[in-house]
C-alpha positions in Angstrom: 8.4 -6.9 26.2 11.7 -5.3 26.7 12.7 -2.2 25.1 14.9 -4.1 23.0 12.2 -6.1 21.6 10.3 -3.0 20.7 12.5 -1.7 18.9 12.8 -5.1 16.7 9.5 -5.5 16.2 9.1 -1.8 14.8 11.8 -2.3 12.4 10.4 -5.2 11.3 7.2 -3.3 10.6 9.0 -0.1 9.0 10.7 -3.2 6.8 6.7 -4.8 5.8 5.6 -1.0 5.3 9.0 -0.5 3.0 8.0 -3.6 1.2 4.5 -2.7 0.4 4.8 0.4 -1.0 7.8 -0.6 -3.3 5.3 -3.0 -4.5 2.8 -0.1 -5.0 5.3 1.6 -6.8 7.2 4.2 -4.4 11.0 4.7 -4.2 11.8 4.6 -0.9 14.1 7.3 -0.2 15.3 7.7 3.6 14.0 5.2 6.6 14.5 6.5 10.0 15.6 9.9 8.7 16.1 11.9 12.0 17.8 15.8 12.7 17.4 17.1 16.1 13.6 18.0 16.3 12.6 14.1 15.5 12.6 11.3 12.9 10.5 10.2 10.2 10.4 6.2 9.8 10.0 6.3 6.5 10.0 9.1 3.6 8.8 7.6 0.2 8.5 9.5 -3.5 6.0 7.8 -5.4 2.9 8.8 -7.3 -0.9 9.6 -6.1 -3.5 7.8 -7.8 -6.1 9.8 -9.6 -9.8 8.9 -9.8 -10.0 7.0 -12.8 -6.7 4.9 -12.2 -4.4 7.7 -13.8 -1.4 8.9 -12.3 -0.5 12.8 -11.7 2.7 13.9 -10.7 5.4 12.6 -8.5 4.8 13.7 -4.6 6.6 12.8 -1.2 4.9 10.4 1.6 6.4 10.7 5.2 5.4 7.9 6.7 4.7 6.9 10.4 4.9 3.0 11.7 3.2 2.1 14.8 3.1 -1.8 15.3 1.6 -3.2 18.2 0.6 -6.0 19.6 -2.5 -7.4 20.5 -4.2 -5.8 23.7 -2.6 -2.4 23.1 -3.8 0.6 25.0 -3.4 3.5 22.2 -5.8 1.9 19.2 -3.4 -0.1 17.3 -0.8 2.8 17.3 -3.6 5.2 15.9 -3.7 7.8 19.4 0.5 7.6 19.5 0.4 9.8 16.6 -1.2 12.7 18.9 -0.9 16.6 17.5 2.4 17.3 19.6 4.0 14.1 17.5 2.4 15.7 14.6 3.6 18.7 14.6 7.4 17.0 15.2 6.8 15.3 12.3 5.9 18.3 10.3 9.1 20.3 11.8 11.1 17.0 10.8 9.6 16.9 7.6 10.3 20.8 6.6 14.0 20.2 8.0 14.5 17.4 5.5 13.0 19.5 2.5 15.6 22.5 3.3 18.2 19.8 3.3 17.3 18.0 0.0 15.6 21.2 -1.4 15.5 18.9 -5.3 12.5 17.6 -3.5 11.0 20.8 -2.2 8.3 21.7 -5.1 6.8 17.8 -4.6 3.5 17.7 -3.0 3.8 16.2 0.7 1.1 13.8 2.4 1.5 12.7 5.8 0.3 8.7 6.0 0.4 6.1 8.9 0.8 2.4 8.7 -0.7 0.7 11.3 1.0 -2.7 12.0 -0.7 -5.9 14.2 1.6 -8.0 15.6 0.0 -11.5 16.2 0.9 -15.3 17.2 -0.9 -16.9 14.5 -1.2 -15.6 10.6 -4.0 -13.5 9.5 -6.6 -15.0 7.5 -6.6 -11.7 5.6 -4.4 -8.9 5.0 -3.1 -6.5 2.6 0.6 -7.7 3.5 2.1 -9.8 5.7 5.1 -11.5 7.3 6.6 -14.0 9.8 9.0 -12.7 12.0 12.3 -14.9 11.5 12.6 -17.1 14.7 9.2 -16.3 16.3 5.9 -18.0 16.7 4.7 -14.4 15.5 3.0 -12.5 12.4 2.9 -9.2 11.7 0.4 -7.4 8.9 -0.3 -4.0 7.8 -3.5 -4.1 9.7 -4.3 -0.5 8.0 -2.8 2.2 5.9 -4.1 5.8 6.2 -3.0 7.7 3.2 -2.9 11.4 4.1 -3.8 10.7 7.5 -3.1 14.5 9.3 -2.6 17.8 7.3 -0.9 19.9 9.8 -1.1 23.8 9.5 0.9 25.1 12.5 -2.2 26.1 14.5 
């Protein structure tokens, strides 16, 4: 797969994550939001579910991508997100809070989508989409809301 490629077939994933959770109810605000420490694929306001099925208050999700395809090395995207990217995404994600400080007071969760890239369509998924001119699928193989808390240490 050429870099080029790799690069389509994560924005086509970041475009199946965006989808989803406007469908769950989040504004997407900025995709590939980037300064000069790193980027965030996708940074979504939205609200988090409360036991019960009741809402709380609005909060911010920063969202990481990873789509791969089958016979990946790094557990479907999962070890990519090591704590040296996490703490560029926590750097990246205090950057953008100085620079839109409206949003500064919202709660913040760090969550990962986890994207499988497949020639035939799943028999199963949460969502999932046929990329345009390609004998291939892609599916939100799994979401992990909250997935790192970094601390600085």
């Amino acid at each position: 797969m050429t870099d080029r490629d790799a690069a389509e077939l994560g924005s086509y994933g970041e475009d199946l994550t965006a989808t989803w959770l406007m469908r769950q109810g989040w504004r997407i605000l900025q995709r590939r939001w980037h300064c000069r420490w790193g980027e965030i694929d996708l940074i979504a306001q939205g609200y988090n579910a409360q036991a019960g099925g009741r809402l709380s208050s609005p909060m911010l999700a920063f969202v990481e991508v990873k789509t791969r395809s089958q016979g990946n090395w790094d557990a479907d995207g999962l070890l990519a997100v090591s704590r040296s990217k996490q703490k560029k995404l926590w750097t990246t994600a205090r950057y953008f809070l100085v620079r839109h400080p409206h949003l500064a007071e919202l709660p913040c969760r760090f969550d990962i989508a986890l994207i499988a890239c497949l020639p035939e369509p799943p028999l199963t998924a949460q969502a999932s989409r046929q990329i345009p001119n390609r004998q291939r699928y892609i599916f939100i193989q799994d979401y992990l809301v909250n997935a790192f808390d970094y601390t600085g240490r």
